[in-house]
C-alpha positions in Angstrom: -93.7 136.1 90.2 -93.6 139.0 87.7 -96.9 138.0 86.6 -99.4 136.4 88.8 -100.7 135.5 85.6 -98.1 132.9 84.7 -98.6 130.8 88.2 -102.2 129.9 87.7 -102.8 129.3 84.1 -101.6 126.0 84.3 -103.4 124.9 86.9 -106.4 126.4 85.4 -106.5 125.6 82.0 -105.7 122.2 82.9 -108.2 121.5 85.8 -110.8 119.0 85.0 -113.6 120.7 87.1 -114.9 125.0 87.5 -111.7 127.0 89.5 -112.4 130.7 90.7 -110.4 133.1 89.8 -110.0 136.3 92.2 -108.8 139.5 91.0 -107.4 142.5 92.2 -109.7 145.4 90.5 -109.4 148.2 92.1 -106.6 149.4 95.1 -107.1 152.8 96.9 -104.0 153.7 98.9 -101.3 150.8 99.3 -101.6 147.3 99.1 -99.8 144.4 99.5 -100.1 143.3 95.4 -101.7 145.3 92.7 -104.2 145.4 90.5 -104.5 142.6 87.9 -103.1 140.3 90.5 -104.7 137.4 90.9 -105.1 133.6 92.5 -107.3 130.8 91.6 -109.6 128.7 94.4 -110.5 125.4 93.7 -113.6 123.1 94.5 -111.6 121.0 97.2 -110.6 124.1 99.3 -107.2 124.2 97.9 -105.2 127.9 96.4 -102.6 129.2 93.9 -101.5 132.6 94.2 -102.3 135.2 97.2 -103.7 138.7 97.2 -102.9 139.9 100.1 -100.0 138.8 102.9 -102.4 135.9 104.5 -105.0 137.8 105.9 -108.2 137.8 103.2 -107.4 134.6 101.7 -109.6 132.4 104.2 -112.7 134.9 103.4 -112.1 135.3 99.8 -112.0 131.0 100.0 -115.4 131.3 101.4 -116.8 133.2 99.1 -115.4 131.2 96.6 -117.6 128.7 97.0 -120.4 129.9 97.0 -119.5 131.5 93.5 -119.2 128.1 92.6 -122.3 126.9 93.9 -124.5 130.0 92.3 -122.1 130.5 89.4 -122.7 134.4 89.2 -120.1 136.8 90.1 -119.3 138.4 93.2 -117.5 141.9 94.0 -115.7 142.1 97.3 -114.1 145.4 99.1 -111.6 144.9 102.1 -110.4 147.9 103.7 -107.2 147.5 105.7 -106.5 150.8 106.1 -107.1 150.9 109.7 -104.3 149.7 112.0 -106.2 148.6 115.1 -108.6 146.7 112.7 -108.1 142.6 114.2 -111.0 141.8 111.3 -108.3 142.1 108.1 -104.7 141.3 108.7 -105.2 141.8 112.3 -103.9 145.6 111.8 -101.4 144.7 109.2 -101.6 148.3 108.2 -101.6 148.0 104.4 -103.1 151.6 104.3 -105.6 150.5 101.2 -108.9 149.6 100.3 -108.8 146.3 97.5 -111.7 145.5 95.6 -111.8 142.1 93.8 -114.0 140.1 91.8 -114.5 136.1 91.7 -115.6 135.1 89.0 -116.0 131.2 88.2 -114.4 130.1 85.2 -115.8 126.9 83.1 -114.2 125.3 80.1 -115.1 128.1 77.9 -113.1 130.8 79.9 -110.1 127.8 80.4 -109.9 128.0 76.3 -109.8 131.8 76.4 -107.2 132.0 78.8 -105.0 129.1 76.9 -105.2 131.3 73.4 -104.3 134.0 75.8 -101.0 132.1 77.0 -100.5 130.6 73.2 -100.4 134.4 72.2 -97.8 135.7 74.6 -95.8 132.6 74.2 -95.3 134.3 70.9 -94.5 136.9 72.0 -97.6 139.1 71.6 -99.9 141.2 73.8 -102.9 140.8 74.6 -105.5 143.5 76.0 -109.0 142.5 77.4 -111.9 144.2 78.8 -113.9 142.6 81.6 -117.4 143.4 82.6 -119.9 142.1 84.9 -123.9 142.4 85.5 -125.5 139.0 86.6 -122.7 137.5 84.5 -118.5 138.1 83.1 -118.2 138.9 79.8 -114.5 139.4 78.8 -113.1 140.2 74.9 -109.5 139.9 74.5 -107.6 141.4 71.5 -104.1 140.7 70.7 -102.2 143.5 69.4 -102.0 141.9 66.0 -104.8 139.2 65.4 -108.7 139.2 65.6 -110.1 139.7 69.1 -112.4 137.0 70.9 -114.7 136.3 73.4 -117.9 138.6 74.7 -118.3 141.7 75.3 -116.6 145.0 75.0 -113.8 145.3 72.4 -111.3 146.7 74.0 -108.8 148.8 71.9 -104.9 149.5 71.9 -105.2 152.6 70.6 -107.2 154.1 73.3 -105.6 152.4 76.5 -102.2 153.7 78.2 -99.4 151.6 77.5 -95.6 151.2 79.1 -93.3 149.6 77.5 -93.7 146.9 80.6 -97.6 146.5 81.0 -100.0 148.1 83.4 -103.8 147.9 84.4 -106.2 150.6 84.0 -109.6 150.9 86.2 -112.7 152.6 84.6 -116.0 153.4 86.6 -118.7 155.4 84.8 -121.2 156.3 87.0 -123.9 156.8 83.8 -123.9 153.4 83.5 -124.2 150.2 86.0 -121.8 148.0 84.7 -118.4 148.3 85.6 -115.5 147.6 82.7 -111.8 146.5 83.4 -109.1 146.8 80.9 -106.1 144.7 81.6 -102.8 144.3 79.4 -101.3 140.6 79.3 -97.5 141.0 78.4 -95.2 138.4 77.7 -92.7 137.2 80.2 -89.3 138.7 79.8 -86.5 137.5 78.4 -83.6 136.8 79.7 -80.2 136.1 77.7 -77.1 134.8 79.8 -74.6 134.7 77.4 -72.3 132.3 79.2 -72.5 129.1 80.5 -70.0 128.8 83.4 -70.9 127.7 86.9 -71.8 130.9 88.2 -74.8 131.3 85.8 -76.7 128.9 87.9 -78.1 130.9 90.5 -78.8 133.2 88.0 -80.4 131.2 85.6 -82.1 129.4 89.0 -83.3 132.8 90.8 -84.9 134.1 86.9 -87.0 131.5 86.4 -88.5 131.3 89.7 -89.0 135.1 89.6 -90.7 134.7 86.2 -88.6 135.4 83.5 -87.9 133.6 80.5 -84.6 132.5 80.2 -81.9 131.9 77.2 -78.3 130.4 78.1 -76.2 131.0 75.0 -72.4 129.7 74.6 -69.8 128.3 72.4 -69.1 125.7 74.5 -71.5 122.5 74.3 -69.7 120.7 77.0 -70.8 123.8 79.1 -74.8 124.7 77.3 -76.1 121.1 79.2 -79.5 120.7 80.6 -77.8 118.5 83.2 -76.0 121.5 84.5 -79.5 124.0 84.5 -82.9 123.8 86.1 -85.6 123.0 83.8 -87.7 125.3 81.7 -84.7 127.4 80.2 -83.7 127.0 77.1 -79.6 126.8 75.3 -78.3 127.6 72.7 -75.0 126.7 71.5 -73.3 128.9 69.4 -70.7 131.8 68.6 -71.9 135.2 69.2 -72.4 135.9 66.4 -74.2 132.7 65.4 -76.2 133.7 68.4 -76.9 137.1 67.3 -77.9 136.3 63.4 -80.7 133.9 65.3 -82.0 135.9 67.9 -84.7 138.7 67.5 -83.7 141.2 70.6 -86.1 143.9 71.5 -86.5 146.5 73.9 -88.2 144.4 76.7 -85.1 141.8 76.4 -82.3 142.0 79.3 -79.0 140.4 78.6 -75.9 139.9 80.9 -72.9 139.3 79.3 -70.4 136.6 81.1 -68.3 134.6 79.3 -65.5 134.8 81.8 -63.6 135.4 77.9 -62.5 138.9 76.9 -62.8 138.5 73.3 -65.9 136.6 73.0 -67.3 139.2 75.3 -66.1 141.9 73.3 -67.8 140.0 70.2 -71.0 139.8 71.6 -71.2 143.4 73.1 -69.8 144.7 69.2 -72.8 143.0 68.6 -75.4 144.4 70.8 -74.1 147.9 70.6 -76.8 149.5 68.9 -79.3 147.3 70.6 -82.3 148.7 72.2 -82.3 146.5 75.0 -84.0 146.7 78.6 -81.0 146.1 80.4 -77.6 145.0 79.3 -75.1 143.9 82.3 -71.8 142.7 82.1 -70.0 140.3 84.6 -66.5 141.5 86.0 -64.9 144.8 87.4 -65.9 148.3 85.5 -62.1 148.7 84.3 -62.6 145.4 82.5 -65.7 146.8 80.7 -64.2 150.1 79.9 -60.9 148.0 78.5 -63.9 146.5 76.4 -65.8 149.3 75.5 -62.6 151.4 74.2 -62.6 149.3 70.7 -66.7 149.7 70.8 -68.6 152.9 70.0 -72.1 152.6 71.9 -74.7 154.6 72.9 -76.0 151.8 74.8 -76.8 152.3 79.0 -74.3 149.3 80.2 -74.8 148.5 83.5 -70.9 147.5 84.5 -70.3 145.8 87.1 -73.8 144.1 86.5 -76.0 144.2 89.7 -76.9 146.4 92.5 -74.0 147.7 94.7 -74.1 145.5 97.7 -70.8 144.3 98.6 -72.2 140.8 97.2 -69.5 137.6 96.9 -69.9 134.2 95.6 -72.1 133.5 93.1 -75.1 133.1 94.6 -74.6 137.0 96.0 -73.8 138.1 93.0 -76.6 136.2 91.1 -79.4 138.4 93.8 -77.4 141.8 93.3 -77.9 141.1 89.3 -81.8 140.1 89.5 -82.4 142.7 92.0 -81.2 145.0 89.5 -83.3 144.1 87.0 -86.4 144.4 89.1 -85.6 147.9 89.8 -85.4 148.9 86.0 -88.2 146.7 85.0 -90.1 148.3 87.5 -89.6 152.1 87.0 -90.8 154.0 83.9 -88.9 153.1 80.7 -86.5 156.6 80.0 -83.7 156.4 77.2 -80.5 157.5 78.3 -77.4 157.4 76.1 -74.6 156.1 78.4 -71.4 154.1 78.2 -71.2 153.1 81.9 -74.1 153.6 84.1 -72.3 154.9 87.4 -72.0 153.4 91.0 
């Protein structure tokens, strides 16, 4: 999952008795996930999520209950930095040091976390600040609305954002309590303008990754939920229908495949001066540059869309073009005025 975030706020908000939830606070050196990751334990031993590769989850799950018994919080540091270490990972090697908190969260927490997910669902960040001293207290403010919950206001103007999220860890040592500020982002979108067969792995191998995903075509027979897994969402329409509705920003990626030269060339008239996160389109690069001659763009095109991996079939392709996305969604955001971004 892009966001661990998005796998257990279902689950939580929607469990009828106290879940913990375990999060990654602080990681010195590597690690197998991040900070803000996170996973939720429940009453009857069961888990979503993981924070490591299988090797602190049976600790962290009895640990767990006993923040459920006592109800305070509980700070945990595993290092796994040693190789010949059996204890953790039995000398996975991770070559880091993770510190996470469990905290038990009650129904008051489960309706802060649903305002948080009803406020990304519109698209809107939200940053909170977390602290803990014989009890959690955790505000959340939305980059436009009034903040809730206790505690700390956090405040966008002082905390380092990229255009794709991040977590920050503060320790001040003239103080006990400890504070962390985490930004909640809203999935990414994904537009496939095209309905054909082959958008199917695509569409399948998005979701389950995390992303939010748009099909958009012309052709109703074609822009059927029968044909698509559940959870996306079509629009039928010309492009330019499709453009007039849609509100793209710079977090949105968009691969073009129509498998129609002039209804590609429509759309990508369209998004020319776009300032998209990724724009990739289907079919050899002599194709795109027969397309791009009647357009004048400074837009970065990725053509053909997806990594260069010799892939065939669809279901090749369809990784090649994810795994292309996750490599620009995960490096720093830099604008670079190209037609055709090279092999």
């Amino acid at each position: 999952m892009l966001d661990d975030f998005w796998q257990i706020v279902e689950p939580m908000v929607n469990s009828e008795e106290e879940v913990v939830l375990a999060t990654i606070i602080n990681v010195k050196g590597s690690s197998y996930k991040k900070e803000g990751s996170c996973m939720l334990f429940f009453k009857n031993g069961s888990q979503i999520g993981l924070l490591s590769a299988g090797c602190l989850e049976h600790d962290l799950a009895h640990h767990a209950q006993q923040v459920l018994r006592t109800g305070g919080p509980m700070v945990l540091s595993y290092d796994n930095s040693d190789e010949d270490d059996g204890l953790w990972g039995n000398g996975a090697g991770c070559f880091g040091v993770i510190t996470i908190l469990l905290e038990k969260i009650g129904a008051s927490q489960k309706a802060d976390y649903l305002k948080v997910k009803e406020f990304l669902e519109k698209g809107v960040r939200v940053l909170s600040n977390k602290t803990w001293s014989g009890k959690v207290e955790c505000r959340f403010t939305p980059e436009n609305g009034e903040a809730w919950g206790s505690g700390m206001v956090p405040d966008f103007k002082d905390f380092k954002k990229s255009m794709h999220g991040g977590e920050k860890w503060y320790h001040d040592h003239s103080i006990k309590d400890e504070v962390y500020q985490h930004l909640y982002i809203p999935k990414p979108r994904l537009f496939v303008m095209g309905a054909g067969h082959d958008a199917v792995p695509i569409v399948s191998l998005a979701i389950r990754i995390g992303f939010s995903v748009i099909i958009c075509d012309w052709r109703e027979a074609l822009c059927q939920k029968d044909f698509f897994p559940d959870g996306v969402r079509l629009e039928v329409g010309s492009p330019a229908e499709i453009y007039q509705k849609e509100n793209f920003t710079n977090n949105d990626f968009v691969v073009v495949m129509n498998h129609n030269f002039q209804r590609d060339l429509q759309m990508l008239t369209l998004l020319k001066n776009e300032e998209l996160r990724y724009l990739g389109v289907l079919g050899p690069k002599e194709r795109t540059q027969r397309l791009l001659c009647c357009i004048e763009t400074q837009t970065r095109i990725s053509s053909p869309a997806g990594l260069s991996i010799g892939a065939r079939g669809p279901e090749e392709i369809a990784v090649s073009i994810i795994a292309q996305m996750l490599e620009i969604m995960n490096k720093p955001v830099h604008t670079v005025p190209l037609c055709l971004v090279p092999d």
